[in-house]
C-alpha positions as CSV (number, residue, x, y, z in Angstrom):
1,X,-21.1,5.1,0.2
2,X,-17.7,6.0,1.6
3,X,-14.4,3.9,0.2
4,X,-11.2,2.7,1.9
5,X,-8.3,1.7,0.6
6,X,-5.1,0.0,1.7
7,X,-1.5,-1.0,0.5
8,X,-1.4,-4.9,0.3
9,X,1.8,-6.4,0.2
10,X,2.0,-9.0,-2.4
11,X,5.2,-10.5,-0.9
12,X,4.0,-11.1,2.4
13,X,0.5,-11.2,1.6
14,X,-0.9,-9.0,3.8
15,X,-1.7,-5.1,4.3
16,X,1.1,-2.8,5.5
17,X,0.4,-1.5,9.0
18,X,-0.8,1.9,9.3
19,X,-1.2,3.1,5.2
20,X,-4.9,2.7,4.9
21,X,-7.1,6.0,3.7
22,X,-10.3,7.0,2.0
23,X,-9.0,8.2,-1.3
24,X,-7.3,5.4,-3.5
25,X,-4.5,8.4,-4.7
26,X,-3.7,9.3,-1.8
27,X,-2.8,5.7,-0.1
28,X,-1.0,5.1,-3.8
29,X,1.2,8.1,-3.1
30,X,2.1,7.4,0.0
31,X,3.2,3.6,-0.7
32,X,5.1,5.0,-3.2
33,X,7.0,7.2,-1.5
34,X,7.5,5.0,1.0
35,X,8.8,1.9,-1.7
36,X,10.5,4.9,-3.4
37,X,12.7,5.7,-0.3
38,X,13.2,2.2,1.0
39,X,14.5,1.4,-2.7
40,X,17.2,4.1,-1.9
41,X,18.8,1.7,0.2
42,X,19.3,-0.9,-2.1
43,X,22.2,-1.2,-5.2
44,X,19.6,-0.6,-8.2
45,X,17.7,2.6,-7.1
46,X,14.0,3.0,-8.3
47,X,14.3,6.1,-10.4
48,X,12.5,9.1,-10.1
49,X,10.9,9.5,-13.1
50,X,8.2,6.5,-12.4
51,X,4.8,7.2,-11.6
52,X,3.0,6.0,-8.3
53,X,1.9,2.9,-10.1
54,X,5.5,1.8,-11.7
55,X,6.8,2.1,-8.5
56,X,4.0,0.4,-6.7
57,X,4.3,-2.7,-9.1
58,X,8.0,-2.8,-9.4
59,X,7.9,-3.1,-5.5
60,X,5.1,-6.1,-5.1
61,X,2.5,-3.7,-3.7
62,X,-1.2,-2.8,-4.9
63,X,-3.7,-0.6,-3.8
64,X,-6.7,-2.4,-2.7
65,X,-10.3,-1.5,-1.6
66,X,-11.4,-3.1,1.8
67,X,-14.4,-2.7,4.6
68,X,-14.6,0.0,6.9
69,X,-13.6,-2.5,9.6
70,X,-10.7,-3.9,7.6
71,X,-9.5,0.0,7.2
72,X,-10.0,0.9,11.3
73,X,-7.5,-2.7,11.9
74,X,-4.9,-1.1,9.2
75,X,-4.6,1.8,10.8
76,X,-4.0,1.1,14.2
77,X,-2.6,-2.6,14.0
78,X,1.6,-3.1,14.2
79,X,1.1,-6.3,12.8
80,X,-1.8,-6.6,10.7
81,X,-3.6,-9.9,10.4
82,X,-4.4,-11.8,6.8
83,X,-7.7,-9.6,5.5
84,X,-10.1,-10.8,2.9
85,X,-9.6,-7.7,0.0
86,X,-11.1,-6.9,-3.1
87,X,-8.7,-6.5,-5.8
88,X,-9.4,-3.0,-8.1
């Protein structure tokens, strides 16, 4: 049985538009690196020596498995509506 993932904002409470995949390290690398670039931004930088997950929690954001359906709505929605998750 095939898996999907996506990054949930914790914050807002909702998925992040468009970062959805099929392998759970994959869609935690790639909210990382988006965290770890928006945190450039900011005054207190996230360093570069924390892993996917530090940088994932320090941010508010977790990697959670959802349906197929819930993944196809990730992907292509702007503005993702509230989804019902299961938490890993």
């Amino acid at each position: 049985m095939k898996k999907y993932y996506g990054l949930y904002d914790l914050q807002l409470d909702d998925f992040k538009p468009g970062i959805a995949g099929t392998n759970y390290s994959s869609v935690e690398e790639i909210g990382a690196e988006r965290a770890f670039v928006l945190s450039q931004a900011v005054d207190e930088p996230t360093s570069d020596n924390m892993t996917n997950k530090e940088i994932l929690d320090e941010y508010g954001y977790e990697v959670r498995e959802v349906s197929e359906e819930e993944y196809k709505e990730i992907l292509i929605s702007q503005k993702s509506a509230l989804l019902t998750s299961v938490t890993l």
